[in-house]
C-alpha positions in Angstrom: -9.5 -6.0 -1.2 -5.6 -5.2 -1.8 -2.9 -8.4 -2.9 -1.7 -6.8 0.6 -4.5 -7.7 2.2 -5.1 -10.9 0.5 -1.5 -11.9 1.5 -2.3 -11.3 5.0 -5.2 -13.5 5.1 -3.3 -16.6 3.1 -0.7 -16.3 5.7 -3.5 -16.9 8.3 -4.3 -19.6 6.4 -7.6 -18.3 4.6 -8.4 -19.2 1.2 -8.3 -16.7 -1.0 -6.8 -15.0 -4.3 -6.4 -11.6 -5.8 -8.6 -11.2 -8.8 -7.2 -7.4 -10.7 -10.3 -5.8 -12.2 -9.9 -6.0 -16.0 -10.0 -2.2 -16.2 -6.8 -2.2 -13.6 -6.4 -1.8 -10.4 -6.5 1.1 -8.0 -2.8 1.4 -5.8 -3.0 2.3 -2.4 0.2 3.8 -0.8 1.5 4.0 2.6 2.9 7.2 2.9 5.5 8.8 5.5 5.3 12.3 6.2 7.5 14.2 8.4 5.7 16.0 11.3 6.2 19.7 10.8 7.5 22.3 13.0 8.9 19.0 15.0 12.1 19.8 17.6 14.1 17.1 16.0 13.6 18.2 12.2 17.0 16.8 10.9 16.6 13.5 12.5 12.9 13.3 11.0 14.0 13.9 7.5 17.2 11.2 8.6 14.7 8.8 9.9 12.3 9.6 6.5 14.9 9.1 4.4 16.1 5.6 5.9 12.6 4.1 5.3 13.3 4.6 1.4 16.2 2.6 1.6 16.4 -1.3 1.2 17.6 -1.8 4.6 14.4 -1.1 5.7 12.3 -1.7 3.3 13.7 -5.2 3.2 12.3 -6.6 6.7 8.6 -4.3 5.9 8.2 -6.9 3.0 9.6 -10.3 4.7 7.8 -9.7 8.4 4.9 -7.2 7.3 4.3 -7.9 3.4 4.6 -4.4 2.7 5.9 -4.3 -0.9 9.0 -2.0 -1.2 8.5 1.1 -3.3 12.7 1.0 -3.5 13.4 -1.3 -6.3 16.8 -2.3 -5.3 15.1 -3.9 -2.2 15.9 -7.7 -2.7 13.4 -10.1 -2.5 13.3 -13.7 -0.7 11.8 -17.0 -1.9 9.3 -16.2 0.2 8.5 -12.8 -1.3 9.7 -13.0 -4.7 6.5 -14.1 -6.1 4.4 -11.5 -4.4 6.5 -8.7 -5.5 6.3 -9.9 -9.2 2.6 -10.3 -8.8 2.6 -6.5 -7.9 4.7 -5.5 -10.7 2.4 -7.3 -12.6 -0.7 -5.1 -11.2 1.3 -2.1 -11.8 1.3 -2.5 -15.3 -2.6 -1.7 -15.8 -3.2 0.3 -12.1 -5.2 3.1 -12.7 -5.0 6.7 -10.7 -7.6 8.2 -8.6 -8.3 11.8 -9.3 -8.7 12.0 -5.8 -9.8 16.0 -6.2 -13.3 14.2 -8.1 -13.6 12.2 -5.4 -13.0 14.7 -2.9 -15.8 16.9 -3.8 -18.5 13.9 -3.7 -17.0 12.1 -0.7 -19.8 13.6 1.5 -22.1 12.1 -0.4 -20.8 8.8 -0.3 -19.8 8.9 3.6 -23.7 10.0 3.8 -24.4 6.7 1.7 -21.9 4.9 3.7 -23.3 5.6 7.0 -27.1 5.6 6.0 -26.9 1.8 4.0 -23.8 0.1 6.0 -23.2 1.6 9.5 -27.2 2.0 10.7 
């Protein structure tokens, strides 16, 4: 489970608390591609761009508790804590080499589907 997703479920009121593995953390992005070949590519790229700013990035964190990837994004009293927890994380996060886990993901959606879905 993510600090994302543990904030989510405190807000609804369930009690619970991020633990970080002691080897680190793994960081999970949302991302924001433009679609390609779109008939509005300029105001794709416009709108793309605007979601890096701290404009938007301010009300994601306040109303969704999506922490900001722009750093200049200010923080509230609500948020503040949450954002230094994540800086916090960040220091011992670890990267996926998602090409390793790319080539044995059959094998573990095989394992996933055979011991959890049945």
């Amino acid at each position: 489970m993510t600090p994302t997703q543990v904030t989510a479920l405190k807000i609804k009121g369930v009690p619970v608390e991020y633990a970080s593995p002691k080897e680190g953390g793994v960081v999970l992005n949302v991302a924001e591609c433009a679609i390609a070949n779109n008939n509005q590519p300029e105001l794709a790229q416009k709108l793309a761009a605007y979601l890096l700013t701290p404009e938007a990035q301010a009300p994601a964190l306040e109303f969704g508790d999506q922490i900001p990837s722009n750093p200049k994004t200010p923080t509230s009293e609500k948020t503040r804590a949450q954002v230094e927890a994540m800086e916090k994380y960040l220091e011992t996060a670890v990267t996926i080499d998602w090409d390793q886990v790319n080539q044995i993901r059959p094998e573990w959606n095989a394992r996933w589907s055979r011991s959890i879905e049945r």
